[in-house]
N, C-alpha and C positions, 0 to 999 in steps of 0.2 A: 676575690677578683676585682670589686669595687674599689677596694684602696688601694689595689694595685694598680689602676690604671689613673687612680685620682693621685696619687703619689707623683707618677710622669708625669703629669698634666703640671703638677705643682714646679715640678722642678723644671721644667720648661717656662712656663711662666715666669719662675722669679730669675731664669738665665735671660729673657728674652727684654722682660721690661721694669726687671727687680721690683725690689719690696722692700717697702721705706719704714724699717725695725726704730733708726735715728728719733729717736721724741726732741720736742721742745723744749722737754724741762721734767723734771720730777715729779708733777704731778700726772703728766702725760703718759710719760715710762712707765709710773705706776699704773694707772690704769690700765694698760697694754697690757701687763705681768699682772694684774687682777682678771682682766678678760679669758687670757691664757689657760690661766690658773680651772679656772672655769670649767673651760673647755675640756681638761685633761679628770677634771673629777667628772666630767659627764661620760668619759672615754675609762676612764680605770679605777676599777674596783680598791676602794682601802686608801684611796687620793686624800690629803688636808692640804688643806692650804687656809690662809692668814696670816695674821701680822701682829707684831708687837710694838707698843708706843716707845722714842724714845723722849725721856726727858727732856721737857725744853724750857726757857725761860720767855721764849719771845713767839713761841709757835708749838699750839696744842696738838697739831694735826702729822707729826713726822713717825714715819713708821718706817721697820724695816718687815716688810713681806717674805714669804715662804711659799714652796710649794713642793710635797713630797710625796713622789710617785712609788708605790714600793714596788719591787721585785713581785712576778706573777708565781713561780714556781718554788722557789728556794731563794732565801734570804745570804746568797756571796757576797756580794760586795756593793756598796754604796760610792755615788758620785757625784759628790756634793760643789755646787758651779755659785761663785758668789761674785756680785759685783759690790763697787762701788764703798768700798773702805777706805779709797780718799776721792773723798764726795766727787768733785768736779769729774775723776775720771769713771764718772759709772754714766756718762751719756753712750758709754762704747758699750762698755760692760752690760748695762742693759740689754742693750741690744742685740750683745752676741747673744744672752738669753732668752731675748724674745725669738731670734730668728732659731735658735737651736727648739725649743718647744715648740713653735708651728710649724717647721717644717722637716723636723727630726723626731722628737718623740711624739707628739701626737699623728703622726702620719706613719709610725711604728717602723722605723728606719735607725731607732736606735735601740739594742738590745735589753730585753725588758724582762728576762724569764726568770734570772739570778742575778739581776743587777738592779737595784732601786734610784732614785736620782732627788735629790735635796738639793732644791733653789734659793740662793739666801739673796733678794734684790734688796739693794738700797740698804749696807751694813751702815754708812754714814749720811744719813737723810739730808741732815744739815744742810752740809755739804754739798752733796749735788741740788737741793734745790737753792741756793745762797750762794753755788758758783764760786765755793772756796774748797781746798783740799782738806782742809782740819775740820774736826768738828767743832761744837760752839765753843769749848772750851778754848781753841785752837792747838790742840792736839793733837797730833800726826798718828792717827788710828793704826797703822803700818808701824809704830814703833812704839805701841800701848799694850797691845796684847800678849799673854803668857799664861804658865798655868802658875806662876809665884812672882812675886814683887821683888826677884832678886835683878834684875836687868832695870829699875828705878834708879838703882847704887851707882851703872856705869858712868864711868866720868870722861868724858871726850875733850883733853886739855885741847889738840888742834881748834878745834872748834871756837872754845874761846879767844883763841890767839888771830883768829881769821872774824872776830866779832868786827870790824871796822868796815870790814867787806859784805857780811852777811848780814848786820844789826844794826843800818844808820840809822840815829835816832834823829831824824829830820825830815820835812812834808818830802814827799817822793816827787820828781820829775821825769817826765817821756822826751825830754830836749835829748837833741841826738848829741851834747856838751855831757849832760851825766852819762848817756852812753859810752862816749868816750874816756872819762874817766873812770868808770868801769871794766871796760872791758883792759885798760891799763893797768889799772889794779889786779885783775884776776889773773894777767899775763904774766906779771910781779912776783903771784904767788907761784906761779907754774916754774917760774924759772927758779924758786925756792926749794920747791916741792916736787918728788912724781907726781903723776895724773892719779895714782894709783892711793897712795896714800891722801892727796889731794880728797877726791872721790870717798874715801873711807873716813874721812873726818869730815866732811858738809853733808852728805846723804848716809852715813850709816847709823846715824838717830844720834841726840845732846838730849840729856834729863835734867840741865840747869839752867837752862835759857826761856824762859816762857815765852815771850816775846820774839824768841826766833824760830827759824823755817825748821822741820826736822826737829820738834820740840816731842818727846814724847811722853812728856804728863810727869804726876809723882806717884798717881797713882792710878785703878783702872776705869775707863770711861765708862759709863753706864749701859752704852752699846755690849759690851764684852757680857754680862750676865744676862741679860735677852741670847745674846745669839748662842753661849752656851748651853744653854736651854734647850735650845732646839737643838743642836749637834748631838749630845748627850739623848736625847727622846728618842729621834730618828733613826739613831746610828745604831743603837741598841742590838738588835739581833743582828748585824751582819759583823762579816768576818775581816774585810778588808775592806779598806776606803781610800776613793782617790779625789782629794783635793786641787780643784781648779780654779784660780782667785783674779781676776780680771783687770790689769791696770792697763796706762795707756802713758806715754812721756817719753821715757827711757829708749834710747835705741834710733836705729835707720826707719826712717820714716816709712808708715805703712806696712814694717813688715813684724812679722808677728816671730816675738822672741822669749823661751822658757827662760825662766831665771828663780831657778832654786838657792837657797840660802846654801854656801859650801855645804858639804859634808863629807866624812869621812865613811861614812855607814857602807859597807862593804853590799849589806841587801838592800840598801836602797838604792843606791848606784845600780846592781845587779837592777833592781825594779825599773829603774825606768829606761834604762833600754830596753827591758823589754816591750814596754810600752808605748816608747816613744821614739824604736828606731834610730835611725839615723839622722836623726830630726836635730840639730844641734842644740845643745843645753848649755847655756854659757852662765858657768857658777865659780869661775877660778877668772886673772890675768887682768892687766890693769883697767879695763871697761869694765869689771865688775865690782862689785861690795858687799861683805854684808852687812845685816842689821839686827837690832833686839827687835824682840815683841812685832815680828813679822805676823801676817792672821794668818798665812798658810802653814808657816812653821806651829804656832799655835794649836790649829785643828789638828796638825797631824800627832804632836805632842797630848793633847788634853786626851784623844782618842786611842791613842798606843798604851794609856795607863790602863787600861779596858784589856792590852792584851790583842787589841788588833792589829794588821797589818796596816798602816797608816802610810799616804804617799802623798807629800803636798809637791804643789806646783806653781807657779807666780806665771802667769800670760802676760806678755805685755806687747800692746802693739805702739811703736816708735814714731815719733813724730817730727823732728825739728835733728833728725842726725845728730843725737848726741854722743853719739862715740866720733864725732870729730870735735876738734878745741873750738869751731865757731861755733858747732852746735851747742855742746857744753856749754860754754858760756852765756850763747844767747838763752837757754833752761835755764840756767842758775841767776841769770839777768829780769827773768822775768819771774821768778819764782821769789826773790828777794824784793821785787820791787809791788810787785802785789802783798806780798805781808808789812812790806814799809806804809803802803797807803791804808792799808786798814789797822795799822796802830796809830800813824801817824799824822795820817790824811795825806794829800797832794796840795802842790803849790797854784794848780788851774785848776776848777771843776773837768777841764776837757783831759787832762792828765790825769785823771783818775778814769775816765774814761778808755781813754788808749791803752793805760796797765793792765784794765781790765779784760779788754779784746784781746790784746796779747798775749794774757795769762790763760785766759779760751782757748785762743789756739793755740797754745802747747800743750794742753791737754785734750779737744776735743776738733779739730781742725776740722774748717768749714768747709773745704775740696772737697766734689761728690766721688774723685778718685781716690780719695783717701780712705772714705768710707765704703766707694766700693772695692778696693784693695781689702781692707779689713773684715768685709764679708766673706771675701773668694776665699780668702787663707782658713779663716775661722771653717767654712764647708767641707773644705779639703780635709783639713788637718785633726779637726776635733773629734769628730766621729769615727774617723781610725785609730784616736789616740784611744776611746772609750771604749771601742773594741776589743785592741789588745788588751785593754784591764779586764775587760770580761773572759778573754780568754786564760787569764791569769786563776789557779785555784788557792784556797785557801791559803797557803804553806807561803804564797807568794811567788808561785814558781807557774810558766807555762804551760799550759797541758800542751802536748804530741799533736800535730793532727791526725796523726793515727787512734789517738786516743781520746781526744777532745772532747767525743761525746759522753765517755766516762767518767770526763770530772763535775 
């Protein structure tokens, strides 16, 4: 009866005068998902949590933390929520994690009897504390992961061909003169190119460019064998898993959009209507793409070899409208000109400066509507997403209401 009325109290509260999930920085975040973390092994039986170091050459202190709450009853299915695999965008990411464990699972409002939950914070440490999306190497974590080295091979001829546009090898400028001839350029190519194809050779990953955006490696970052680690330990006895990976960039600003890698897979399609409704899942049509060595597609791959039910998912909430052409461009504007200044420097110290804020807020926008937009959706929408996987049995199919308590 306690936690049922400390529950209302809770949720009233954070409608009335919220709760600031947002950290400063990664060292912050961390701490908040160490606190948390805490808190849920003093609340449930069989709780771990910690962290594993990643590799660094300039910083001994970068980890990526865990925290795995198992299943109370029977070991169905795992839901495994990870931020922050391109660094900058795990200040959201975070935070949907923070706010989802204080005011969801440890206040027991999310289903806990056959469903366990696997927190993976901060997959690119780097990155979110150094305010770049790659990691140190500068590789695009989002196009490094897999369960084999054969997506190192792929060859993105566009890509090369659009090197003039994506790869100036010269100090970067914030004068509204390189803007315009930018955004002239990118105009050039559109008139060359669809959006569609366009979008499929800049953002679907290049394995031959080091130096440019969307770079992703030759081979795998050292992140990738820590977190297998634990997917593999944790995952172990359950039967199904649902993968939720947290990014932020892509899309209408503030609103919270699924983006699974295409598939043809007939039960996974099947799977995530069930799950996810009417909810739109935009995976086809020329605002989308895909990509190699995605971490969602990844987890659900390295874990379906096990024989389980595997369903990954990409969240992302949108920032700067880029499914329209100003939007797009001004992403791809800021997103080239922040890797141009950190290979190349800037021609002002106050121009490295401005890349910098601008490249922030395409990933982590400093409007408190923005952030409280990204909370409302995430409250709404996540815990009925994790529901219907709970109502999902083994086989992958939904139980009846008539029979739900059967499965």
């Amino acid at each position: 009866m306690l936690r049922f009325f400390f529950a209302i109290f809770l949720a009233i509260s954070v409608q009335s005068f919220g709760t600031d999930y947002f950290s400063n920085g990664y060292t912050e975040a961390r701490y908040q998902f160490r606190d948390l973390s805490a808190q849920a092994k003093r609340q449930h039986d069989g709780t771990h949590y910690g962290f594993v170091y990643v590799p660094s050459k300039i910083d001994p202190d970068l980890t990526i933390d865990y925290l795995y709450v198992p299943a109370k009853e029977s070991t169905d299915g795992l839901v495994i929520i990870s931020s922050g695999v391109h660094g900058v965008e795990a200040y959201a990411g975070s935070a949907m994690q923070n706010m989802l464990l204080e005011e969801f699972l440890l206040t027991g409002r999310l289903p806990n009897q056959k469903t366990g939950y696997l927190f993976v914070h901060a997959v690119n440490p780097y990155g979110f504390k150094y305010g770049r999306r790659v990691s140190e190497n500068s590789v695009d974590l989002n196009r490094n992961f897999g369960i084999d080295k054969k997506h190192f091979d792929t060859k993105n001829r566009q890509f090369g061909e659009l090197k003039h546009l994506l790869m100036p090898e010269k100090p970067a400028s914030s004068s509204w003169v390189s803007h315009i001839k930018f955004l002239l350029s990118a105009l050039m190519e559109m008139g060359k190119h669809s959006i569609g194809s366009l979008k499929q050779a800049i953002a679907g990953g290049q394995y031959e460019y080091p130096k440019g955006i969307f770079y992703g490696g030759r081979d795998f970052e050292p992140n990738q064998k820590s977190v297998e680690q634990l997917l593999i330990r944790f995952s172990k006895p359950y039967k199904k898993i649902l993968s939720l990976d947290f990014h932020t960039g892509f899309g209408k600003r503030g609103f919270m959009h699924l983006l699974p890698n295409p598939t043809e897979d007939q039960v996974l399609l099947k799977n995530y209507g069930l799950i996810f409704g009417d909810y739109p899942i935009e995976q086809t049509g020329g605002d989308f793409y895909s990509s190699e060595g995605d971490f969602s597609t990844y987890v659900a791959a390295l874990l379906a070899k096990d024989g389980k039910t595997a369903i990954p998912m990409l969240i992302e909430y949108g920032t700067l409208d880029s499914q329209t052409y100003q939007g797009a461009i001004a992403s791809l504007s800021r997103m080239v000109l922040e890797n141009q200044n950190y290979w190349h420097g800037s021609r002002r110290p106050r121009d490295g400066r401005r890349i910098q804020e601008s490249f922030m807020e395409l990933f982590y926008p400093s409007a408190e509507g923005w952030r409280d937009e990204v909370e409302r959706q995430t409250r709404i929408h996540l815990p009925r997403f994790i529901e219907s996987f709970d109502a999902l049995n083994s086989e992958g199919d939904v139980c009846a209401d008539e029979i739900r308590s059967a499965c």
